[in-house]
C-alpha positions in Angstrom: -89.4 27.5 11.2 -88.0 26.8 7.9 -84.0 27.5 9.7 -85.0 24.5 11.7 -86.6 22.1 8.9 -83.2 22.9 7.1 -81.0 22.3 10.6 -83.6 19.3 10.6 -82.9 18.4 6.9 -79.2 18.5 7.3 -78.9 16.0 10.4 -80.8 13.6 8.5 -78.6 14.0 5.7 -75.6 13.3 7.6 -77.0 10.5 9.4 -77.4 8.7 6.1 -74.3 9.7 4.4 -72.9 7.9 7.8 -75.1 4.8 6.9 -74.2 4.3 3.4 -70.4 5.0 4.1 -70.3 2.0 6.3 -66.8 2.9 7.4 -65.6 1.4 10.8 -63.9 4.1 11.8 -64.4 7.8 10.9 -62.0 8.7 8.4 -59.5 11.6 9.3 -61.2 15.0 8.9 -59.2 17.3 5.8 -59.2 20.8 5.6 -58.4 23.3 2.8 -55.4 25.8 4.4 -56.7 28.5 2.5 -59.7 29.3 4.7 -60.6 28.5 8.3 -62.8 25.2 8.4 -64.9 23.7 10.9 -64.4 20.2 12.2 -66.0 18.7 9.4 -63.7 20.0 7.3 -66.4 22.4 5.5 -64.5 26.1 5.0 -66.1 28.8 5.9 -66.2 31.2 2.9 -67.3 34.2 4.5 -70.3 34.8 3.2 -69.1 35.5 0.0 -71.3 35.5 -3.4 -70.1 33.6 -6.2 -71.5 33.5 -9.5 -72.1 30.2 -11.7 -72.8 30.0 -15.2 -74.5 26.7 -16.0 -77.6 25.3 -17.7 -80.6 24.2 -15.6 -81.8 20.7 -16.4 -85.1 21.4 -18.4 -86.6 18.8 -16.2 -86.5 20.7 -13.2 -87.8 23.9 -14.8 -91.7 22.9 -14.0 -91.0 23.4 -10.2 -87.9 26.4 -9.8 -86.3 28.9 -11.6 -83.1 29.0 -10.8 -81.0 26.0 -8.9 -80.9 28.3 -5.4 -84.5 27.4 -5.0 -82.9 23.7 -4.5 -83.0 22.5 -1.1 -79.7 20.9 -1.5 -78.0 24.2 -2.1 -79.5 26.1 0.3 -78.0 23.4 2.7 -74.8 24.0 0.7 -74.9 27.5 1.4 -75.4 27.7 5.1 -72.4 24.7 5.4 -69.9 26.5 3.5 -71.2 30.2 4.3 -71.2 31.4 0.5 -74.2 32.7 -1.6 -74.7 31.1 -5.0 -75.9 32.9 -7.7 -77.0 31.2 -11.0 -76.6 32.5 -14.0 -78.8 29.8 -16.7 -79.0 30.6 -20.5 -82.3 29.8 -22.1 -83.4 25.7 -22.0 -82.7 24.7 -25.7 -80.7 27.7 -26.5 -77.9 26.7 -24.2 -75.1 27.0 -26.3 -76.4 30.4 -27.9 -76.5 31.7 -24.1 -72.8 30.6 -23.6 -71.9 32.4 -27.6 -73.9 35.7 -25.6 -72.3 35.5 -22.5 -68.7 34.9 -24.2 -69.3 38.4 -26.2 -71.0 40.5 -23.1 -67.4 40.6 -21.6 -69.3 39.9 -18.7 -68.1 36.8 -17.1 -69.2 35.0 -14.1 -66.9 33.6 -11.3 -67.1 30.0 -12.8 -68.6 28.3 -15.6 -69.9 24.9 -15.2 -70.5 21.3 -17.2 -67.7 21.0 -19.8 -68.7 23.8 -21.6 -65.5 25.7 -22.5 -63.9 22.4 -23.5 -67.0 21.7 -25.6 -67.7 24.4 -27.2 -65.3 27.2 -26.8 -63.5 28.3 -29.7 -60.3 26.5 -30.2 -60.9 24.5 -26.7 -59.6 25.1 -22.9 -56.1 25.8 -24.4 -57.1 28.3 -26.1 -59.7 29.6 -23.5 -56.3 30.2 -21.3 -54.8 31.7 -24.1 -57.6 34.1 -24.4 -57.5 35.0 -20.7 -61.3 33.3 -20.0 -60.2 30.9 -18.0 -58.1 31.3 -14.6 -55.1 28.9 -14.0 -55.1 27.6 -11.1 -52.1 25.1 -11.0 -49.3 27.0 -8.4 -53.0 27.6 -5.8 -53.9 23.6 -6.1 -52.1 21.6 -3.4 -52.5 18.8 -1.7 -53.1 21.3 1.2 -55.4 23.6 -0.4 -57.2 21.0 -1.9 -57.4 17.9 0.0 -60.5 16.0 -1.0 -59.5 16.6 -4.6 -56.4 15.5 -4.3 -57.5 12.7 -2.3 -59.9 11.6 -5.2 -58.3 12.6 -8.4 -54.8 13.7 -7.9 -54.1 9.8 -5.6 -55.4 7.8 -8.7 -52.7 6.7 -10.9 -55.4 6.4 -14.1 -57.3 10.2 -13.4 -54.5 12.0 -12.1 -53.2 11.6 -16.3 -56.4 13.5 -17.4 -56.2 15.9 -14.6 -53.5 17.9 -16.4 -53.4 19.2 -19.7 -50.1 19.7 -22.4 -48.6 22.6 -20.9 -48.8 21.1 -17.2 -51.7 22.7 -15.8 -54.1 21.2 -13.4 -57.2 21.7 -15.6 -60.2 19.5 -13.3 -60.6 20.9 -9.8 -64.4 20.1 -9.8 -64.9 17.3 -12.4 -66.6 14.5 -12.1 -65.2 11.5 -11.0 -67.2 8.7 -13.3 -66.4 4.8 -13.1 -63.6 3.0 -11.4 -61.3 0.2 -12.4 -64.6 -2.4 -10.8 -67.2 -0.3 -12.8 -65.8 0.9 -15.9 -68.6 0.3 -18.6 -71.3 2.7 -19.4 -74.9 1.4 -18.8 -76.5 0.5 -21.7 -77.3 -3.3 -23.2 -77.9 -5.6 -26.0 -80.9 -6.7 -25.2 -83.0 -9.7 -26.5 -86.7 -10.9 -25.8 -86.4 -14.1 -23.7 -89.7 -15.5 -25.4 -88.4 -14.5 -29.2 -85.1 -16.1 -28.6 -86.0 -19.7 -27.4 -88.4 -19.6 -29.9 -85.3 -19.7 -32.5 -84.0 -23.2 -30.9 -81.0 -20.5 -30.6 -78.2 -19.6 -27.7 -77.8 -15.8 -26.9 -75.7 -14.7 -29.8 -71.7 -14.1 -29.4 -70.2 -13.5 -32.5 -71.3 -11.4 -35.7 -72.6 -14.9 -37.4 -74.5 -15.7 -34.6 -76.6 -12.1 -34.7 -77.3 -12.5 -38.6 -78.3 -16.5 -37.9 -81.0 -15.4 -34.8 -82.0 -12.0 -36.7 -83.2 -14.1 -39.8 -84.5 -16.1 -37.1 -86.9 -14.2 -36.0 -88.0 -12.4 -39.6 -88.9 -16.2 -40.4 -91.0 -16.4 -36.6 -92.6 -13.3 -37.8 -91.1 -10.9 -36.1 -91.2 -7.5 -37.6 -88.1 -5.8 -36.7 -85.6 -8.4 -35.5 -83.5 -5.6 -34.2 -84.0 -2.1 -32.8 -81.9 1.1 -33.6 -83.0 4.3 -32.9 -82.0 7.7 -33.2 -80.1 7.9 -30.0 -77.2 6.2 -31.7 -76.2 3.9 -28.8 -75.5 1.1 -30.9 -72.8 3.3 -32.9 -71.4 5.8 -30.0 -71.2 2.4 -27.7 -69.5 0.5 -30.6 -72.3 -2.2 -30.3 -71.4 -3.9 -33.3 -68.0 -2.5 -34.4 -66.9 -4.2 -31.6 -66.4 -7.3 -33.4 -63.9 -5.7 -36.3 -62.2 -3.9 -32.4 -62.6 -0.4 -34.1 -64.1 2.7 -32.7 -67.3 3.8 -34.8 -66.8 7.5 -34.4 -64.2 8.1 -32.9 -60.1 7.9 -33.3 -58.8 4.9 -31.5 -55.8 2.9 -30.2 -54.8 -0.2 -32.2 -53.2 -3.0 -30.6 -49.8 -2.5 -31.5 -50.5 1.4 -30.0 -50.6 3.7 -33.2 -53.5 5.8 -33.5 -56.0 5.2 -36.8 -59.3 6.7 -37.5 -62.3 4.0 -37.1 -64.2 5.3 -39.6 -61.4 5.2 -42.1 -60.3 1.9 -41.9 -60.8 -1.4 -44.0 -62.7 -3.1 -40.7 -65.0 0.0 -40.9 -65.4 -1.6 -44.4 -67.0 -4.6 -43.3 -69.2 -3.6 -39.9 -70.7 -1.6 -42.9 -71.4 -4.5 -45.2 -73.0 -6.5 -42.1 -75.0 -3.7 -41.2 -76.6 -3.0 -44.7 -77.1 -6.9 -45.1 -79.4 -6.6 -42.4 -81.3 -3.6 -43.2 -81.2 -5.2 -46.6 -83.1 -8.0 -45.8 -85.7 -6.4 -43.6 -84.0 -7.2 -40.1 -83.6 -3.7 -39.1 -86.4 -0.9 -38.5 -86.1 0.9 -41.5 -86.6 4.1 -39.7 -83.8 3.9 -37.4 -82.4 7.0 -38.4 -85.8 8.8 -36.8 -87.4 6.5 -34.5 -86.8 7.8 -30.8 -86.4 5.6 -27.5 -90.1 5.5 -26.5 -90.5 4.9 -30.1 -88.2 1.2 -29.8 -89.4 0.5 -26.4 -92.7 0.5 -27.3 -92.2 -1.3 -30.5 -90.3 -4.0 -27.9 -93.1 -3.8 -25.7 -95.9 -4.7 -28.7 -94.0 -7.4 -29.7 -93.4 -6.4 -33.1 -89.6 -6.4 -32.4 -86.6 -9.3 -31.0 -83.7 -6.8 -29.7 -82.6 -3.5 -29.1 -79.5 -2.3 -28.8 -80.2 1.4 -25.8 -79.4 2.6 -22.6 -80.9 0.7 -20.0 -82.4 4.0 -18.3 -85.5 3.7 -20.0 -85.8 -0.2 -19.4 -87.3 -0.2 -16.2 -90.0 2.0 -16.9 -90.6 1.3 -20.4 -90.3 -2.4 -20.2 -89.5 -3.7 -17.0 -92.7 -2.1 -15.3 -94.9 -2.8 -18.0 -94.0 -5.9 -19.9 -91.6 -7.7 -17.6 -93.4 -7.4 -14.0 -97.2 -9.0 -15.6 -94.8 -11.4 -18.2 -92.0 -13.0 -16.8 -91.4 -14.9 -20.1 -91.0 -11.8 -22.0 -88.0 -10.7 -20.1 -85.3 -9.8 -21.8 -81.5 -11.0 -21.5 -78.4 -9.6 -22.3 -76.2 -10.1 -24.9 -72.1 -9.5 -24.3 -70.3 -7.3 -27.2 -70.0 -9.7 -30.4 -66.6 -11.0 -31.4 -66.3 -12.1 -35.1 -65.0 -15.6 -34.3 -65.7 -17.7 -31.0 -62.2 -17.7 -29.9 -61.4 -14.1 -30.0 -60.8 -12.6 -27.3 -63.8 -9.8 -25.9 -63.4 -6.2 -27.2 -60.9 -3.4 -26.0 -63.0 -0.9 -27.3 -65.7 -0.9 -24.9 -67.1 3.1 -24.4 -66.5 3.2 -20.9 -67.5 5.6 -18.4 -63.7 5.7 -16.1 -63.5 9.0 -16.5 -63.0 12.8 -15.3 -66.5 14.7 -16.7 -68.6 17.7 -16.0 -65.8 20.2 -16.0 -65.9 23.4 -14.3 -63.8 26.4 -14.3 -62.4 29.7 -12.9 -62.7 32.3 -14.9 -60.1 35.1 -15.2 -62.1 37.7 -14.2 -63.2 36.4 -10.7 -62.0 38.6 -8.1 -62.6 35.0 -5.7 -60.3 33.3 -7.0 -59.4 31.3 -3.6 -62.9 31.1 -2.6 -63.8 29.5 -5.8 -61.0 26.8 -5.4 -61.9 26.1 -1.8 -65.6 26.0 -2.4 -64.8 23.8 -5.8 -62.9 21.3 -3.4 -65.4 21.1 -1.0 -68.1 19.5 -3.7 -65.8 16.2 -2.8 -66.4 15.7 0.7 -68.1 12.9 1.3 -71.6 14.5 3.3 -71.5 16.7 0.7 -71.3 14.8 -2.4 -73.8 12.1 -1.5 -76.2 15.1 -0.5 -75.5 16.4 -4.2 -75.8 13.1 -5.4 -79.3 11.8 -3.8 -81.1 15.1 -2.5 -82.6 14.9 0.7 -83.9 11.4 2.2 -87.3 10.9 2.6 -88.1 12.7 -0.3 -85.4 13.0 -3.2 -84.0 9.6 -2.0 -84.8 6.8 0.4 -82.3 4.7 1.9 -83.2 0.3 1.1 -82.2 -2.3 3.3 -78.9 -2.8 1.9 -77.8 1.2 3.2 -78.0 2.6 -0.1 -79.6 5.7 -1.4 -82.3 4.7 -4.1 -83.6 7.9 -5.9 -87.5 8.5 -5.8 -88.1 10.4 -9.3 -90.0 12.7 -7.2 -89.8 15.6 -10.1 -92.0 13.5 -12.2 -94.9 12.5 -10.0 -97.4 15.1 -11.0 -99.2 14.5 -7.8 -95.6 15.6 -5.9 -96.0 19.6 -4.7 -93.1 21.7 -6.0 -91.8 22.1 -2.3 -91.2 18.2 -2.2 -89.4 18.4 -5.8 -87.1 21.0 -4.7 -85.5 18.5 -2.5 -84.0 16.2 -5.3 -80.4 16.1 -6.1 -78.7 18.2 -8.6 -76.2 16.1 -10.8 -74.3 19.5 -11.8 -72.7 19.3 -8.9 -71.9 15.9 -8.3 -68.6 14.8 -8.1 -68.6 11.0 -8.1 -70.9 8.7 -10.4 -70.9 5.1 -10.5 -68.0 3.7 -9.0 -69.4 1.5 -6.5 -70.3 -2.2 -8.5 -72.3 -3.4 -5.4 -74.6 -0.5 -5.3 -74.5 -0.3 -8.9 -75.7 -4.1 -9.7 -78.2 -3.9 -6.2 -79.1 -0.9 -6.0 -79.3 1.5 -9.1 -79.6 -0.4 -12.2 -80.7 -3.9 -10.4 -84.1 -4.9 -12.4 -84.5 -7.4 -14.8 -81.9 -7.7 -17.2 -79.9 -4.2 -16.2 -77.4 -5.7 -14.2 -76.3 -9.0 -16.9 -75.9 -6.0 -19.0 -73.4 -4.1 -16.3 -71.8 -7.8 -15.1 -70.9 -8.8 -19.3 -69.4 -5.3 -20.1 -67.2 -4.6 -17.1 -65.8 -7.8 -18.8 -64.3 -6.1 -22.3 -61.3 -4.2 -22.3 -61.1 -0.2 -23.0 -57.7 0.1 -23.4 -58.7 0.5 -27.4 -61.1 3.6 -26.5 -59.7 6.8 -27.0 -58.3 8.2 -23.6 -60.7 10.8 -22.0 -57.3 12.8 -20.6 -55.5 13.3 -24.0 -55.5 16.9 -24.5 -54.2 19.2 -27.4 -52.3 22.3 -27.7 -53.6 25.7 -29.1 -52.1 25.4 -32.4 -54.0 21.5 -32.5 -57.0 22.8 -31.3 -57.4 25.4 -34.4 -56.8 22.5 -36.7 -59.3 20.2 -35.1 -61.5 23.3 -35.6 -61.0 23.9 -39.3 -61.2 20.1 -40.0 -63.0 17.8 -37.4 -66.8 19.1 -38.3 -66.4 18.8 -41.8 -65.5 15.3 -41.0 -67.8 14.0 -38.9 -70.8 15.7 -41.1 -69.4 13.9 -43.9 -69.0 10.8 -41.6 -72.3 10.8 -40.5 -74.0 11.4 -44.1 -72.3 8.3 -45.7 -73.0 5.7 -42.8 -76.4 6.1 -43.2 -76.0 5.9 -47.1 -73.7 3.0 -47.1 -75.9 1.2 -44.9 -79.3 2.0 -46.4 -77.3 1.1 -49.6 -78.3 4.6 -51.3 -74.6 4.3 -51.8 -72.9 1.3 -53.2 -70.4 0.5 -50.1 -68.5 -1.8 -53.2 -68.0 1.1 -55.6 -67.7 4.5 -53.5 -65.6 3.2 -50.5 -62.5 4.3 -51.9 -64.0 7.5 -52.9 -65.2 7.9 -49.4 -61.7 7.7 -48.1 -60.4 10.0 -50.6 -63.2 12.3 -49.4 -62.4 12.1 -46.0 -58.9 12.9 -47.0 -59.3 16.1 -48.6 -61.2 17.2 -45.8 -58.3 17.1 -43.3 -58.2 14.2 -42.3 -54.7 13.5 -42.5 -53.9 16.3 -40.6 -55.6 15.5 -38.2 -54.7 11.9 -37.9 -51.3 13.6 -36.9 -52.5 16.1 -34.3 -54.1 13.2 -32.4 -51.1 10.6 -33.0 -48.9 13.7 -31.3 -51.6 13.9 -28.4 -51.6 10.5 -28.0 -47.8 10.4 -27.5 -47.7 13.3 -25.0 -51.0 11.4 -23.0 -48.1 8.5 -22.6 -45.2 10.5 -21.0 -47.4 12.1 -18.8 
């Protein structure tokens, strides 16, 4: 019975990953030449087991233990004929379990999400260095490999972050986030409808026009004109930096194409000053360093607050569903990135989400080394990468009358049975996010004011942001180590202080450079112009 609900499970799968294509003609079936494949494309691995060291979304842990208990790989497993093995560390402790792991010596076939990049030690380079890491460079072909090539290694912009320094093919696996139509992550400047044409006001476009409509609505009687919260969107998506065309955080490109640290820079100077004007004069939440999400949407929802600067995730349910839906006039509208004066042109440091993410990797050790690369691949066919992405229709997703999958939440309806849930998608193991506009704007983030946010940002530039495929040697990687914490600690620390004016921005800025000086960074001001420079000849 339950080899025919899965048969049954699968042909529904396909027959809506045939829907939502909408191709004319089938596409030409690919197949890895590294093991036989059936004819749709799917290699058959043998029956091999493979282990994967990755951490479970905490989420999911209310209904399975371990990802196999997923429909969607179970399906996985009987169309590639592999066994999957998970290897989790503890929810919260994840990167503790990848430290343990690391020193057992005892290493699973591949490890998943980004995490040797993130928090290895000196990086991937060194991870190669180290022998953790397998490379796979002379095996990847456009023949062993087709769907990845076909999806990374074909794009001009992703096929630059798909290799690192020492020309090594470093992202069978990633995921492919964004495309040259939907490049913007999705998050918003939102503003109460009702509180704005209250003002007399437009929506706000430049710097001035936020500080006129903030003191706006302190006079209305608005408590907290504007929203922060601990999340930090409105610093790592350059919300208000924007206008001075410096990154926040991060380093960043200037125009004429040298590299220079945003926080260390005379612009940095002045987003400062605006910023502690407003909290200043009351027209921030003076607990924006602590207040959560549900703590600002709520605050939205009460009334007691004009705009918030978040991810737009949260909206629907938060806002949209409860505020928007009863009170039409209460809706809220989006604001596009602010520009210091009218005439300049929109920002080219929008964050945006064009990008390779969610890294995986070979490790050394495996004694599959072929399989892994095959099965790797195989996560970019299109059947099954839309079942990754959506879970299984009916349940995880449901397809609207436009062809596309809209995902049901399932996981969090407490009245849902655990079978049901196990049929949701696992993002781990997608391999393409967001890269469709149409479905994105009509089908995903399509209520209330989600998709004016989506339509003004795709609008700014990027070509500021630092590249995602820039990549740095061994030797860079052990400075970034000795220095780049240090830095952002420091970072971090005087923002808040400079902006809550516990620290005179007037009389310690120079000091603050100096600080950030002796910490490194002019070393590593160089390591990243040298990236930089190598990221161009690629």
């Amino acid at each position: 019975m339950k080899k025919l609900l899965s048969c049954l499970l699968m042909a529904a799968m396909l027959l809506s990953a045939f829907a939502f294509a909408c191709a004319e003609e089938a596409p030409a079936v690919k197949s890895t030449t590294l093991f036989p494949c059936d004819e749709n494309g799917y290699p058959d691995l043998g029956g091999v087991t493979l282990t994967i060291w990755t951490p479970m979304d905490s989420a999911m842990t209310e209904f399975i233990t371990t990802y196999s208990d997923l429909q969607v790989i179970k399906n996985l497993e009987e169309m590639l004929n592999v066994n999957l093995e998970f290897v989790h560390p503890p929810v919260g402790s994840e990167q503790e379990g990848f430290s343990t792991m690391l020193a057992s010596g005892d290493y699973p076939d591949m490890i998943f999400d980004g995490y040797v990049r993130d928090h290895y030690a000196g990086g991937v380079s060194m991870a190669y260095d180290d022998g953790l890491i397998y490379d796979y460079t002379e095996l990847v072909t456009e023949e062993t490999a087709p769907h990845f090539w076909e999806k990374v290694m074909a794009d001009e912009y992703l096929v630059k972050g798909a290799y690192d320094d020492y020309g090594r093919i470093t992202a069978l696996g990633a995921r492919v986030s964004g495309s040259e139509e939907s490049c913007t992550c999705m998050w918003g400047m939102m503003i109460r409808k009702d509180a704005l044409e209250a003002t007399g006001l437009d929506v706000p476009e430049t710097i001035d026009d936020w500080t006129e409509m903030l003191r706006a609505f302190k006079a209305n009687g608005i408590e907290y004109p504007l929203l922060l919260n601990a999340s930090n969107y409105w610093r790592t998506r350059n919300a208000f930096s924007s206008a001075w065309n410096i990154d926040a955080l991060n380093f960043f490109i200037r125009e004429d194409g040298t590299v220079a640290y945003g926080p260390a820079t005379e612009e940095y100077k002045e987003y400062l000053e605006t910023l502690h004007l407003w909290y200043s004069e009351g027209l921030i939440n003076p607990d924006f360093t602590t207040d959560t999400q549900t703590d600002t949407w709520a605050m939205l929802a009460n009334e007691e607050a004009g705009a918030v600067v978040d991810h737009t995730y949260q909206y629907a349910a938060s806002y949209y569903n409860v505020v928007e839906l009863e009170h039409p006039e209460r809706a809220l509208v989006a604001a596009q990135m602010p520009k210091l004066n009218e005439d300049d042109p929109l920002t080219r440091v929008m964050v945006t989400n064009r990008n390779l993410d969610a890294q995986k990797y070979i490790c050394e050790s495996s004694e599959h080394k072929e399989e892994c690369v095959a099965f790797l691949d195989a996560l970019y066919i299109d059947e099954i990468e839309f079942m990754m992405s959506n879970g299984i229709e009916g349940i995880g997703y449901n397809l609207n009358e436009l062809g596309y999958p809209v995902i049901t939440d399932i996981e969090y309806d407490a009245n849902a049975s655990d079978e049901d849930k196990r049929c949701i998608r696992l993002y781990a193991f997608e391999t393409e996010s967001d890269s469709d506009l149409d479905y994105i704007l009509t089908s995903k983030y399509c209520y209330g004011v989600q998709p004016e946010c989506v339509k003004l940002y795709v609008q700014c530039g990027y070509d500021g942001y630092w590249p995602f495929g820039c990549t740095f040697t061994s030797e860079e990687s052990e400075i970034i180590a000795d220095h780049l914490t240090d830095i952002e600690t420091y970072r971090d620390e005087m923002c808040i202080r400079f902006i809550t004016g516990e620290a005179d921005i007037e009389a310690e800025y120079e000091n603050y450079l100096a600080t950030l000086d002796s910490l490194g960074l002019g070393e590593l001001q160089e390591v990243y112009a040298a990236s930089y420079a190598r990221y161009l000849e690629r």
